[in-house]
C-alpha positions in Angstrom: -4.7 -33.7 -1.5 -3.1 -30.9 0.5 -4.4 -27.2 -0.5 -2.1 -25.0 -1.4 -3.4 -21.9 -0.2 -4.0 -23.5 3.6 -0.3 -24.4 3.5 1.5 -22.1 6.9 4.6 -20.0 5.7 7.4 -19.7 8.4 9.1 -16.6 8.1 12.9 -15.8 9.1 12.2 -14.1 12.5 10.3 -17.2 13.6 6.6 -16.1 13.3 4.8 -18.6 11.5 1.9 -17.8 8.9 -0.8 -20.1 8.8 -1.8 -20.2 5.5 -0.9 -17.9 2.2 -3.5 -15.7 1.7 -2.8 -11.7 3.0 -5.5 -9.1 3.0 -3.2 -6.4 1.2 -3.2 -2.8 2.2 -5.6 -0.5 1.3 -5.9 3.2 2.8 -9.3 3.1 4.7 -9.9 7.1 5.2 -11.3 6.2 8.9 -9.4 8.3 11.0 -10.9 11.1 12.9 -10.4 14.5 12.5 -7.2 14.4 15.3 -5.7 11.5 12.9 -6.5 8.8 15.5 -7.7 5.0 15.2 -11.4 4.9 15.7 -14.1 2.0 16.4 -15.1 2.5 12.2 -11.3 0.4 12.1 -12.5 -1.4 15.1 -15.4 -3.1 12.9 -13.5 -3.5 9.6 -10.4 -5.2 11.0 -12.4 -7.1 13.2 -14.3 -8.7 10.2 -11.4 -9.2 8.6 -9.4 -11.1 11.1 -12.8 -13.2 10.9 -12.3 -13.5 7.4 -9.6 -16.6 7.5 -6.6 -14.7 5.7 -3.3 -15.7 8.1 -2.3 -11.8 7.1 -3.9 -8.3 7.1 -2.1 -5.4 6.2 -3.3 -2.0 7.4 -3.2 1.1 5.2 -0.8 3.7 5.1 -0.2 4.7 8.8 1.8 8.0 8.3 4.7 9.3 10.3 4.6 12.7 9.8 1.2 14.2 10.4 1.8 17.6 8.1 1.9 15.4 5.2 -1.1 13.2 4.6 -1.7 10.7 2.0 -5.6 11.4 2.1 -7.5 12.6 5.1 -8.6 10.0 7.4 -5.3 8.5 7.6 -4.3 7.4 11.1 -0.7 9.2 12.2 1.4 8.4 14.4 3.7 11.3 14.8 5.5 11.6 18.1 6.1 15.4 17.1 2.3 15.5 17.2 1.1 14.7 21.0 -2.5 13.7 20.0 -1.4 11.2 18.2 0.9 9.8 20.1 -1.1 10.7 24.0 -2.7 8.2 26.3 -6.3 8.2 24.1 -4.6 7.8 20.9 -2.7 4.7 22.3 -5.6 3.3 23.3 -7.7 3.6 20.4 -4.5 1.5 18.4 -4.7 -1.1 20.8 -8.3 -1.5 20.3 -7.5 -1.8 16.9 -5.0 -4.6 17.4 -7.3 -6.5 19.2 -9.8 -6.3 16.8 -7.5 -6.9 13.8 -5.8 -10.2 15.6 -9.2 -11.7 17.4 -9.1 -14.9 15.4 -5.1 -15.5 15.7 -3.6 -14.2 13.0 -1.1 -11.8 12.2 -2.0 -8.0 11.6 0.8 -6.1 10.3 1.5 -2.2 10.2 2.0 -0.1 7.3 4.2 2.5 8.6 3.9 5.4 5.7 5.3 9.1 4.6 3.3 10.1 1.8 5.9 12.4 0.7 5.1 14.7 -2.9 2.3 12.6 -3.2 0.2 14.7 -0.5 -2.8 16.3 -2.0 -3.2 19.8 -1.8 -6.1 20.0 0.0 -4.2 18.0 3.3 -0.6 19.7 2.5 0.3 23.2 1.2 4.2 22.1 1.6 4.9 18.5 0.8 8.0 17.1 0.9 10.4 15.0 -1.3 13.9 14.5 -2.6 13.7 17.3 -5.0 11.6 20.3 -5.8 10.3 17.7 -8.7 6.3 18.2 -8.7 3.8 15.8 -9.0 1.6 17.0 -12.0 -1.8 15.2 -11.8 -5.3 17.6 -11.9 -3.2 20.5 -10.7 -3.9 18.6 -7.0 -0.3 18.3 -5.9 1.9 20.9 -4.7 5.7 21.6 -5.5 7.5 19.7 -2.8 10.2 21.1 -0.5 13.7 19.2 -1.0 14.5 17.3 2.5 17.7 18.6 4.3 19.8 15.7 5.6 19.0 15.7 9.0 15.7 16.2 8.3 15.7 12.7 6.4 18.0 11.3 9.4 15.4 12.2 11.7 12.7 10.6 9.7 14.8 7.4 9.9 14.7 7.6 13.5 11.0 8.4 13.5 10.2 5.7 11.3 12.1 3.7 14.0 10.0 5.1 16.7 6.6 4.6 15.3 7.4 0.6 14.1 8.2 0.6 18.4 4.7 2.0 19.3 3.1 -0.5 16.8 4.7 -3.6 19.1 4.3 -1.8 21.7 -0.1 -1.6 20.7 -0.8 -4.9 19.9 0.6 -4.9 16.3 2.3 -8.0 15.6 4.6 -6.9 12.4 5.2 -3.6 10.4 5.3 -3.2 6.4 8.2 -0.2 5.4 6.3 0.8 2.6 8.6 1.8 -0.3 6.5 1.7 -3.3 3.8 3.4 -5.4 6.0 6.9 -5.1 5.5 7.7 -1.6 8.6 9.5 0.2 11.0 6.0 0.2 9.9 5.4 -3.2 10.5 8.8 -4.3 13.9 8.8 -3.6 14.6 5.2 -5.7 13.6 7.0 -9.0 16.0 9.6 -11.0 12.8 11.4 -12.1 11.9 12.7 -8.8 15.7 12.2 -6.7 18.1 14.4 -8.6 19.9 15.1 -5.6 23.7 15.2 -5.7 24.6 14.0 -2.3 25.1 10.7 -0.6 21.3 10.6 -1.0 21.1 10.7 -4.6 22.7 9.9 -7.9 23.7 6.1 -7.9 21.4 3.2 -6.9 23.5 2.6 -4.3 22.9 6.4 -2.8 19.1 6.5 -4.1 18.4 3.4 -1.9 20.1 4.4 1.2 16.9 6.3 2.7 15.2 3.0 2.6 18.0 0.9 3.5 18.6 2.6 6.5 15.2 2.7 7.5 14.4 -0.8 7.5 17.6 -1.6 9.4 16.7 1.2 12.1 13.3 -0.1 12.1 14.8 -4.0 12.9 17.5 -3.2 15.6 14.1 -1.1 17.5 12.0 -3.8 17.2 14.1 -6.5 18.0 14.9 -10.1 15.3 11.8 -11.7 16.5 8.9 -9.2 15.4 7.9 -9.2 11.4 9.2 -6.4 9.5 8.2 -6.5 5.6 9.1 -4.3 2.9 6.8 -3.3 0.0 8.5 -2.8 -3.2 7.8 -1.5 -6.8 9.1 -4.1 -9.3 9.0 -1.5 -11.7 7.3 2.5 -11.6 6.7 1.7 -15.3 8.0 5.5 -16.0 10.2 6.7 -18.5 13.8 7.3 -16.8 12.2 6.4 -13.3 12.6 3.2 -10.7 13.4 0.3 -13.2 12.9 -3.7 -12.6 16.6 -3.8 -13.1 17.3 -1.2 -10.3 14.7 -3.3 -8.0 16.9 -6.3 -8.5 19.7 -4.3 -7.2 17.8 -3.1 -4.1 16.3 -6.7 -3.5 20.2 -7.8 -3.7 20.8 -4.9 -0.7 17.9 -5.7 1.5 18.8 -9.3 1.3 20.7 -8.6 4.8 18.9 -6.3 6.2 16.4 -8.6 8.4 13.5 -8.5 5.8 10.8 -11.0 7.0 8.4 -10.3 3.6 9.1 -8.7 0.6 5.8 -7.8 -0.9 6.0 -6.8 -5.1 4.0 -4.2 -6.5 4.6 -1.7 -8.9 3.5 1.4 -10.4 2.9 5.1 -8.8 0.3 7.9 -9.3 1.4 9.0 -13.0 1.3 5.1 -14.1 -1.2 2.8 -11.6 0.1 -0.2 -12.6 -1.3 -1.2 -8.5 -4.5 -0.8 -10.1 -4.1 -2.5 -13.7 -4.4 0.1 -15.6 -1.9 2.9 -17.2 -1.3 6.7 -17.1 -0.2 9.0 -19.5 1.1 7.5 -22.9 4.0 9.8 -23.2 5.8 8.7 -20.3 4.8 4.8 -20.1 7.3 1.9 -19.9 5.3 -1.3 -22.3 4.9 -3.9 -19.5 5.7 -7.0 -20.5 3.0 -8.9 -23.1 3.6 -12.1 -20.9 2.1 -9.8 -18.0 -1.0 -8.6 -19.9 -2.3 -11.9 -20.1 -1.6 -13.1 -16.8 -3.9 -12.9 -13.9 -1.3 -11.3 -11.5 0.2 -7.9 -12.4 3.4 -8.5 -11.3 4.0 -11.9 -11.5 6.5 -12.2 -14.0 8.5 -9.8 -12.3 8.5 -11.7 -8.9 10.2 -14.3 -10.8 13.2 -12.5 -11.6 13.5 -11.1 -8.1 12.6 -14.6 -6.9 16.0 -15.6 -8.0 17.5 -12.7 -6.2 15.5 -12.6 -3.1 16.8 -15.1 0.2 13.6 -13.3 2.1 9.7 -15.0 1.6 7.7 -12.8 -1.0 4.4 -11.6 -2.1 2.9 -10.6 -5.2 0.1 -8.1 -4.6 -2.6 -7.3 -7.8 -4.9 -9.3 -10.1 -5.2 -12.7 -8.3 -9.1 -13.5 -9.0 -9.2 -17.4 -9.3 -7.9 -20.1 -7.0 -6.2 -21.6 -10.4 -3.9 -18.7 -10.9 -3.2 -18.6 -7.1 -2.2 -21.8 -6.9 -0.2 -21.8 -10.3 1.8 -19.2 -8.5 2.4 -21.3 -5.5 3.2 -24.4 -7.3 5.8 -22.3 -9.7 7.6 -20.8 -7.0 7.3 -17.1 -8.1 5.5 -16.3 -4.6 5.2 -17.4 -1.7 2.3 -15.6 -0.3 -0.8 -14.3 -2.4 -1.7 -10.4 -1.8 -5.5 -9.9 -2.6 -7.1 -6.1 -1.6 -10.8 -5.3 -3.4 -12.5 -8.2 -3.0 -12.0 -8.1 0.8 -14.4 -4.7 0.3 -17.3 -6.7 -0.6 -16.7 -10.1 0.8 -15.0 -9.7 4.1 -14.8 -13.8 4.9 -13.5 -14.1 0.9 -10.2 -16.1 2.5 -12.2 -18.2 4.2 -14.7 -19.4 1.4 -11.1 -19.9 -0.5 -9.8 -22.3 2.1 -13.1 -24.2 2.5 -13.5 -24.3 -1.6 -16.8 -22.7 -1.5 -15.7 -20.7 -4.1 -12.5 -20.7 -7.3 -13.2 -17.4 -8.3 -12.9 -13.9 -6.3 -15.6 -11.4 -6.3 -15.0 -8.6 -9.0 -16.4 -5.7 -9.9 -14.3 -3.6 -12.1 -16.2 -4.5 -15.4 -18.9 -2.5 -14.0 -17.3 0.4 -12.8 -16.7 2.3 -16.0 -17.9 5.1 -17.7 -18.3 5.3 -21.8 -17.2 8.7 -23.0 -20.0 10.0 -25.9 -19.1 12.1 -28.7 -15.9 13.3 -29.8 -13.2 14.3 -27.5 -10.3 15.6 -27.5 -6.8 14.3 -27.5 -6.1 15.4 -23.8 -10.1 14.7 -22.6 -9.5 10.6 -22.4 -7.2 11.0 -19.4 -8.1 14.3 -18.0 -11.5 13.3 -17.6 -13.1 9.9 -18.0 -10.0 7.9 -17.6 -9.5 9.7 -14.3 -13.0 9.7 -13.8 -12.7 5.7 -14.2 -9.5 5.2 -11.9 -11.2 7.5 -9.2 -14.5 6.8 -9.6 -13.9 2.4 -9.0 -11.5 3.5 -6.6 -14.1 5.5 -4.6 -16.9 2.8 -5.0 -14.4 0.4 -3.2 -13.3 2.7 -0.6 -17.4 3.2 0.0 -17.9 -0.6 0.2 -15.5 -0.5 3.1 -16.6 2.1 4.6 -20.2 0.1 5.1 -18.2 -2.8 6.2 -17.1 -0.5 9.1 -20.2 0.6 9.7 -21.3 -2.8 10.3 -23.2 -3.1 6.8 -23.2 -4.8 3.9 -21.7 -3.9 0.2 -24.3 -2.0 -2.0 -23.5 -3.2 -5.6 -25.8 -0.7 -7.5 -23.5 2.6 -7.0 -22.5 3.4 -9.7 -19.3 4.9 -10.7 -20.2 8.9 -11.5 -21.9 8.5 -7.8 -18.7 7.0 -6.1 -16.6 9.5 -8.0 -18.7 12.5 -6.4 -18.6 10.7 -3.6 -15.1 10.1 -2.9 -14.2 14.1 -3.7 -17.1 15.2 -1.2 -15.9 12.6 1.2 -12.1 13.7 1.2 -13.0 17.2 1.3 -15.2 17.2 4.0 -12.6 15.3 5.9 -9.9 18.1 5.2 -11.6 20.7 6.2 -12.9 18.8 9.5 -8.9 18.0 10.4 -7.1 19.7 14.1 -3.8 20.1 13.4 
């Protein structure tokens, strides 16, 4: 009997996947202090390609190197010589190689981080509107974007999916989800413009829309070029499934190799199963909650839109649910993230049934509040203490892959949360900009 997972997945521009498992993005913070590639990414990638997943998706690569998504991030700003210069080249190419050693695909995940810029890396983010983020007072009031300012970020985005090819990188992702800058400007809660870059779905999209199409004529119909997507922001008045149908309808002709489904942003991390603040909260659907993918049902619905190959991202832990997907034609390709932190070759145990059940973690990374607290304490402190805190041990667990070690399971998640601030602080105030 055929294995579904091994099965290859040809995709419109000709490239061939050769099986359906994707090593999802996940921002790696290994960038030096000049926002280049370095031989830390070198070792991780290089593991993973190892790893047997046809697909790896790189973290947010930003564009614009004023506005960070963490520090660490790799930019490539052509505004920005150093890293764009001979050395900084180089370093990406070393990265490709690593990343593609055992023949598969590495794709790029070309980034602008937009409001969603911590203080700390960005005084001045930008956005569609002045609309802040409010999280931990970490977030800045963004600057609205002038027109030509966004035109030249289409061009740029343009530019930087070039230089990708160009290093070695054999695809990019457009990353439009999780309320980054393209994301930003799908939802009426942070795009109240009035012009013909706001107001109706039509106008919301069209930062995104003509992105990816500027991205496609630069790099040519036979080089990948994926889209990530929130199926929902799962926000009061924000980005709704029913508007993602209409976008999935518009990017239908736009030369999308991949459409990958997520969902969620910083005020509601649906990406990372769990939910924000009460008061603002759209119920996900009760099917959802007890399947194993987040966004499964979702990808169903946009299944029936969608003429492009997708990929649900989020909750796939047993080869049972993965191949329940498959078989019921929700997905075509299976997006797993954390449990290529501590189990690099986790694809490859898949495919040679050495294992039905992922690697998890979660259920260990989370702190019990004592005594009584107040209304506001559950999410201002150990909720975020919980999101941050497993976030950071993961981030940590990669960062030892990199360094050519193995996972340490006995951090625990007060550790990784002091951890991960004194990590991203140090980093900011090491950055030459």
């Amino acid at each position: 009997m055929s294995d579904p997972l091994a099965q290859p997945l040809p995709l419109p521009c000709g490239v061939v996947l050769g099986n359906r498992l994707c090593k999802a993005a996940m921002t790696e913070g290994l960038g030096d202090s000049r926002l280049r590639a370095t031989a830390k990414l070198d070792q991780l990638y290089g593991a993973w390609s190892d790893g047997g997943a046809s697909l790896l998706l790189t973290g947010n690569v930003v564009i614009d190197h004023r506005v960070l998504e963490r520090p660490g991030n790799v930019a490539i700003d052509p505004g920005f010589a150093p890293s764009v210069d001979a050395t900084a080249r180089a370093r990406l190419r070393a990265w490709a190689s690593a990343g593609t050693r055992a023949g598969n695909q590495l794709w790029m995940q070309v980034s602008h981080a937009g409001r969603q810029s911590p203080r700390y890396v960005t005084r001045r983010p930008v956005g569609p509107s002045d609309v802040q983020l409010d999280l931990m007072g970490n977030y800045a009031r963004p600057r609205a974007l002038r027109e030509d300012e966004i035109l030249g970020l289409v061009r740029r985005f343009a530019q930087v999916a070039v230089i990708a090819r160009d290093c070695g990188f054999t695809g990019v992702q457009v990353h439009g989800a999780h309320g980054y800058l393209l994301s930003s400007f799908l939802s009426p809660v942070t795009n109240r413009r009035s012009d013909a870059w706001g107001g109706s779905l039509e106008n919301r999209a069209r930062f995104l829309l003509e992105t990816v199409r500027a991205v496609r004529k630069a790099v040519g119909n036979d080089f990948p070029v994926s889209v990530k997507l929130n199926s929902d922001d799962f926000r009061k008045g924000g980005f709704s499934h029913v508007d993602c149908l209409g976008v999935v309808g518009m990017l239908n002709g736009a030369g999308v190799d991949l459409l990958e489904i997520s969902g969620g942003n910083y005020e509601q991390p649906r990406l990372l199963g769990l939910s924000g603040r009460a008061d603002d909260a759209v119920e996900v659907r009760a099917s959802t909650q007890v399947r194993e993918a987040y966004f499964l049902d979702y990808a169903a619905a946009i299944r029936r839109v969608a003429t492009m190959p997708l990929m649900v991202t989020g909750g796939f832990r047993s080869r049972e649910g993965m191949e329940s997907a498959l078989a019921g034609g929700d997905t075509d390709m299976l997006g797993i993230a954390r449990p290529f932190c501590t189990h690099p070759d986790v694809a490859r145990q898949l495919l040679a049934r050495e294992i039905d059940t992922l690697p998890a973690y979660e259920h260990r990374l989370h702190l019990r509040p004592r005594g009584r607290l107040s209304p506001a304490s559950p999410w201002l402190a150990a909720k975020m203490i919980n999101v941050l805190g497993a976030q950071g041990w993961y981030y940590q667990q990669m960062a030892r892959l990199a360094d050519g070690r193995h996972f340490d399971p006995r951090r625990g998640v007060m550790r990784s949360f002091a951890r991960y601030w004194w990590d991203d602080l140090s980093r900011a105030a090491a950055l030459k900009r």
